[in-house]
C-alpha positions in Angstrom: 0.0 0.0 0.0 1.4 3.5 -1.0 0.9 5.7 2.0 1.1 9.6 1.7 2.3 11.1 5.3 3.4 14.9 6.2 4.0 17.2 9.0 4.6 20.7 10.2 7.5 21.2 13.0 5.2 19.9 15.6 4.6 16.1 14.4 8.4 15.8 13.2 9.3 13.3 16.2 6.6 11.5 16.1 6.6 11.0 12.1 9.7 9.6 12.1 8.7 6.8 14.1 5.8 6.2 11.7 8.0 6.1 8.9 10.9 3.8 10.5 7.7 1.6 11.3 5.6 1.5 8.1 9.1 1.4 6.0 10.4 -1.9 7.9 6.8 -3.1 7.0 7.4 -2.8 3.2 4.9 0.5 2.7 5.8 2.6 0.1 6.2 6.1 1.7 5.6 9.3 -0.2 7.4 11.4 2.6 6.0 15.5 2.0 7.0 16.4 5.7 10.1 18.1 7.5 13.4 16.4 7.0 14.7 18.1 10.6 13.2 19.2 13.6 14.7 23.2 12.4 12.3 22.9 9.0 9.7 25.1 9.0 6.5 23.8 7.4 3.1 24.9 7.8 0.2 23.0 8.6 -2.0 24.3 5.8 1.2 22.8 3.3 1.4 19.6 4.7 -2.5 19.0 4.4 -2.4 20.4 1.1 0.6 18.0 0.1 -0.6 14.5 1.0 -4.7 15.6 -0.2 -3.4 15.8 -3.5 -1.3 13.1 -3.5 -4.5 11.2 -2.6 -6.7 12.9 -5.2 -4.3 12.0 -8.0 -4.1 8.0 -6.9 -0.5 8.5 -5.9 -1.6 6.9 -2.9 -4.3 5.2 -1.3 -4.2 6.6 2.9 -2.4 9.4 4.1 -1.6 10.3 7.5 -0.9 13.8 8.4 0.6 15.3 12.1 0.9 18.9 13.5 0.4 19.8 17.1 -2.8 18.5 17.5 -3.7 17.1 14.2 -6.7 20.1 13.6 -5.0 21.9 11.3 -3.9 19.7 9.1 -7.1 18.2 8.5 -8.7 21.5 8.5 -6.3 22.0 5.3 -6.6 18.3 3.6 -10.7 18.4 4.2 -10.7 21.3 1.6 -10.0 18.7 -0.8 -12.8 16.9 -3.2 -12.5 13.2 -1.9 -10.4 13.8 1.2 -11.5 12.6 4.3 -9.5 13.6 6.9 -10.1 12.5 10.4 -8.3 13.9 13.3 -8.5 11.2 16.3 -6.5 10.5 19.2 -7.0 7.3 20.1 -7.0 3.6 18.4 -10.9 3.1 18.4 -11.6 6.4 16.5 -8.5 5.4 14.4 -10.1 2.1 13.7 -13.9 3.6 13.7 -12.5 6.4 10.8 -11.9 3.5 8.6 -14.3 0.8 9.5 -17.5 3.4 9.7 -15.9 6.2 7.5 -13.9 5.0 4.9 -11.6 7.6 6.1 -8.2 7.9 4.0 -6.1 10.4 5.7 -5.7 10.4 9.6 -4.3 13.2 10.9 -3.1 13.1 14.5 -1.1 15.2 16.9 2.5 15.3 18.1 1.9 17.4 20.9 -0.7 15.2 21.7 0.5 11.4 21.4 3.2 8.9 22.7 4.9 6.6 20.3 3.4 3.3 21.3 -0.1 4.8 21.1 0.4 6.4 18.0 2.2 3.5 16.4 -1.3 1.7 17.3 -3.3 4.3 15.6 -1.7 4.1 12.2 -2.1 -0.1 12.7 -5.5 0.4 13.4 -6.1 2.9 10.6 -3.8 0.9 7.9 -5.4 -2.4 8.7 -9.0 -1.9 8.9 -11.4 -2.3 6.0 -14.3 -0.2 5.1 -17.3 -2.0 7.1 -15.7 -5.0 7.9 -17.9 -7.7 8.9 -21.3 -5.9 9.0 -24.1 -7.2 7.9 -24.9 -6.2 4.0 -28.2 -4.0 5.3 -25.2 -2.1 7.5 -23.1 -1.9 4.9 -25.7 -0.5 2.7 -26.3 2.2 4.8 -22.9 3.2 5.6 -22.4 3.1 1.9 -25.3 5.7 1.4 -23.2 8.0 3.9 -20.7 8.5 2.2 -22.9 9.2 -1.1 -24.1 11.4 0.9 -21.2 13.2 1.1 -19.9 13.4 -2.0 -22.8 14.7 -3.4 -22.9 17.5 -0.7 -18.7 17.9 -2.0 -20.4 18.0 -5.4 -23.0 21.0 -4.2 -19.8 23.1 -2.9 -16.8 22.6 -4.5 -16.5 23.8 -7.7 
Protein backbone atom coordinates (compact mmCIF):
# COMPACT_ATOMS: atom_id res chain seq x y z
CA UNK A 1 0.00 0.00 0.00
CA UNK A 2 1.36 3.48 -1.02
CA UNK A 3 0.88 5.69 1.98
CA UNK A 4 1.13 9.60 1.71
CA UNK A 5 2.32 11.14 5.31
CA UNK A 6 3.42 14.86 6.18
CA UNK A 7 3.96 17.24 9.03
CA UNK A 8 4.61 20.67 10.25
CA UNK A 9 7.50 21.15 13.03
CA UNK A 10 5.25 19.93 15.56
CA UNK A 11 4.60 16.12 14.37
CA UNK A 12 8.36 15.83 13.24
CA UNK A 13 9.34 13.28 16.22
CA UNK A 14 6.63 11.54 16.06
CA UNK A 15 6.58 11.03 12.06
CA UNK A 16 9.71 9.60 12.13
CA UNK A 17 8.66 6.82 14.14
CA UNK A 18 5.84 6.19 11.75
CA UNK A 19 7.97 6.05 8.93
CA UNK A 20 10.86 3.77 10.49
CA UNK A 21 7.65 1.59 11.26
CA UNK A 22 5.62 1.49 8.10
CA UNK A 23 9.09 1.43 6.00
CA UNK A 24 10.38 -1.90 7.92
CA UNK A 25 6.76 -3.09 6.99
CA UNK A 26 7.40 -2.84 3.22
CA UNK A 27 4.93 0.45 2.68
CA UNK A 28 5.84 2.63 0.13
CA UNK A 29 6.17 6.11 1.74
CA UNK A 30 5.61 9.33 -0.19
CA UNK A 31 7.36 11.43 2.56
CA UNK A 32 5.96 15.54 2.00
CA UNK A 33 6.96 16.44 5.73
CA UNK A 34 10.08 18.10 7.52
CA UNK A 35 13.39 16.37 7.05
CA UNK A 36 14.68 18.14 10.59
CA UNK A 37 13.15 19.23 13.62
CA UNK A 38 14.70 23.21 12.38
CA UNK A 39 12.33 22.90 9.04
CA UNK A 40 9.73 25.08 9.02
CA UNK A 41 6.53 23.82 7.36
CA UNK A 42 3.11 24.90 7.78
CA UNK A 43 0.15 22.98 8.59
CA UNK A 44 -1.96 24.25 5.75
CA UNK A 45 1.22 22.83 3.27
CA UNK A 46 1.36 19.64 4.70
CA UNK A 47 -2.55 18.99 4.40
CA UNK A 48 -2.38 20.36 1.05
CA UNK A 49 0.57 17.98 0.14
CA UNK A 50 -0.58 14.54 1.00
CA UNK A 51 -4.75 15.62 -0.24
CA UNK A 52 -3.45 15.75 -3.49
CA UNK A 53 -1.35 13.08 -3.47
CA UNK A 54 -4.51 11.23 -2.57
CA UNK A 55 -6.73 12.93 -5.17
CA UNK A 56 -4.34 12.05 -7.97
CA UNK A 57 -4.08 8.03 -6.92
CA UNK A 58 -0.45 8.49 -5.87
CA UNK A 59 -1.58 6.87 -2.92
CA UNK A 60 -4.29 5.19 -1.27
CA UNK A 61 -4.19 6.60 2.91
CA UNK A 62 -2.43 9.42 4.09
CA UNK A 63 -1.56 10.29 7.53
CA UNK A 64 -0.93 13.78 8.40
CA UNK A 65 0.60 15.32 12.11
CA UNK A 66 0.88 18.93 13.48
CA UNK A 67 0.40 19.77 17.07
CA UNK A 68 -2.82 18.46 17.54
CA UNK A 69 -3.70 17.10 14.15
CA UNK A 70 -6.72 20.11 13.59
CA UNK A 71 -5.00 21.89 11.31
CA UNK A 72 -3.92 19.73 9.06
CA UNK A 73 -7.06 18.16 8.54
CA UNK A 74 -8.73 21.50 8.51
CA UNK A 75 -6.27 21.97 5.25
CA UNK A 76 -6.63 18.33 3.65
CA UNK A 77 -10.73 18.37 4.17
CA UNK A 78 -10.69 21.34 1.59
CA UNK A 79 -9.96 18.67 -0.82
CA UNK A 80 -12.80 16.89 -3.21
CA UNK A 81 -12.46 13.24 -1.90
CA UNK A 82 -10.43 13.76 1.16
CA UNK A 83 -11.47 12.57 4.27
CA UNK A 84 -9.54 13.63 6.93
CA UNK A 85 -10.12 12.48 10.40
CA UNK A 86 -8.31 13.93 13.31
CA UNK A 87 -8.50 11.24 16.30
CA UNK A 88 -6.47 10.49 19.17
CA UNK A 89 -7.00 7.35 20.14
CA UNK A 90 -7.02 3.59 18.35
CA UNK A 91 -10.87 3.09 18.42
CA UNK A 92 -11.61 6.36 16.45
CA UNK A 93 -8.48 5.41 14.35
CA UNK A 94 -10.09 2.12 13.68
CA UNK A 95 -13.95 3.59 13.69
CA UNK A 96 -12.49 6.41 10.77
CA UNK A 97 -11.93 3.46 8.58
CA UNK A 98 -14.32 0.84 9.55
CA UNK A 99 -17.51 3.42 9.69
CA UNK A 100 -15.89 6.18 7.52
CA UNK A 101 -13.86 4.98 4.86
CA UNK A 102 -11.58 7.56 6.14
CA UNK A 103 -8.22 7.92 3.99
CA UNK A 104 -6.13 10.37 5.72
CA UNK A 105 -5.70 10.42 9.61
CA UNK A 106 -4.28 13.24 10.89
CA UNK A 107 -3.06 13.14 14.52
CA UNK A 108 -1.11 15.18 16.93
CA UNK A 109 2.48 15.31 18.06
CA UNK A 110 1.91 17.37 20.89
CA UNK A 111 -0.75 15.24 21.68
CA UNK A 112 0.47 11.42 21.36
CA UNK A 113 3.24 8.92 22.72
CA UNK A 114 4.90 6.63 20.33
CA UNK A 115 3.39 3.34 21.34
CA UNK A 116 -0.09 4.82 21.06
CA UNK A 117 0.40 6.39 17.98
CA UNK A 118 2.20 3.52 16.36
CA UNK A 119 -1.29 1.69 17.27
CA UNK A 120 -3.30 4.27 15.64
CA UNK A 121 -1.65 4.07 12.15
CA UNK A 122 -2.14 -0.12 12.65
CA UNK A 123 -5.53 0.44 13.44
CA UNK A 124 -6.14 2.89 10.56
CA UNK A 125 -3.79 0.94 7.85
CA UNK A 126 -5.35 -2.41 8.68
CA UNK A 127 -8.96 -1.93 8.91
CA UNK A 128 -11.43 -2.31 5.96
CA UNK A 129 -14.30 -0.20 5.08
CA UNK A 130 -17.33 -1.99 7.06
CA UNK A 131 -15.73 -5.00 7.90
CA UNK A 132 -17.94 -7.68 8.93
CA UNK A 133 -21.26 -5.90 8.99
CA UNK A 134 -24.12 -7.17 7.92
CA UNK A 135 -24.87 -6.18 4.03
CA UNK A 136 -28.16 -4.01 5.26
CA UNK A 137 -25.18 -2.07 7.48
CA UNK A 138 -23.15 -1.93 4.86
CA UNK A 139 -25.74 -0.47 2.74
CA UNK A 140 -26.35 2.19 4.81
CA UNK A 141 -22.85 3.17 5.59
CA UNK A 142 -22.43 3.06 1.89
CA UNK A 143 -25.31 5.70 1.39
CA UNK A 144 -23.19 8.02 3.89
CA UNK A 145 -20.65 8.48 2.15
CA UNK A 146 -22.94 9.15 -1.12
CA UNK A 147 -24.12 11.43 0.91
CA UNK A 148 -21.22 13.23 1.14
CA UNK A 149 -19.89 13.38 -2.02
CA UNK A 150 -22.76 14.69 -3.36
CA UNK A 151 -22.93 17.52 -0.66
CA UNK A 152 -18.69 17.92 -2.03
CA UNK A 153 -20.36 18.05 -5.38
CA UNK A 154 -22.96 21.00 -4.21
CA UNK A 155 -19.75 23.06 -2.91
CA UNK A 156 -16.76 22.61 -4.51
CA UNK A 157 -16.49 23.83 -7.75
Amino acid sequence: MKVAIANDKGGWLLKQAIVQKLAAEGYELLDFGTQSPDESKEHAEAGQQVALAIQRGEAERGILLCGTGMGVSLAANKHKGVYAAPVESVFAARHCRLINDCNVMCIGGYILGEYMALEMVDAFLKTPFADNFIETRRDYLRSQIDRIASIEDGNFR
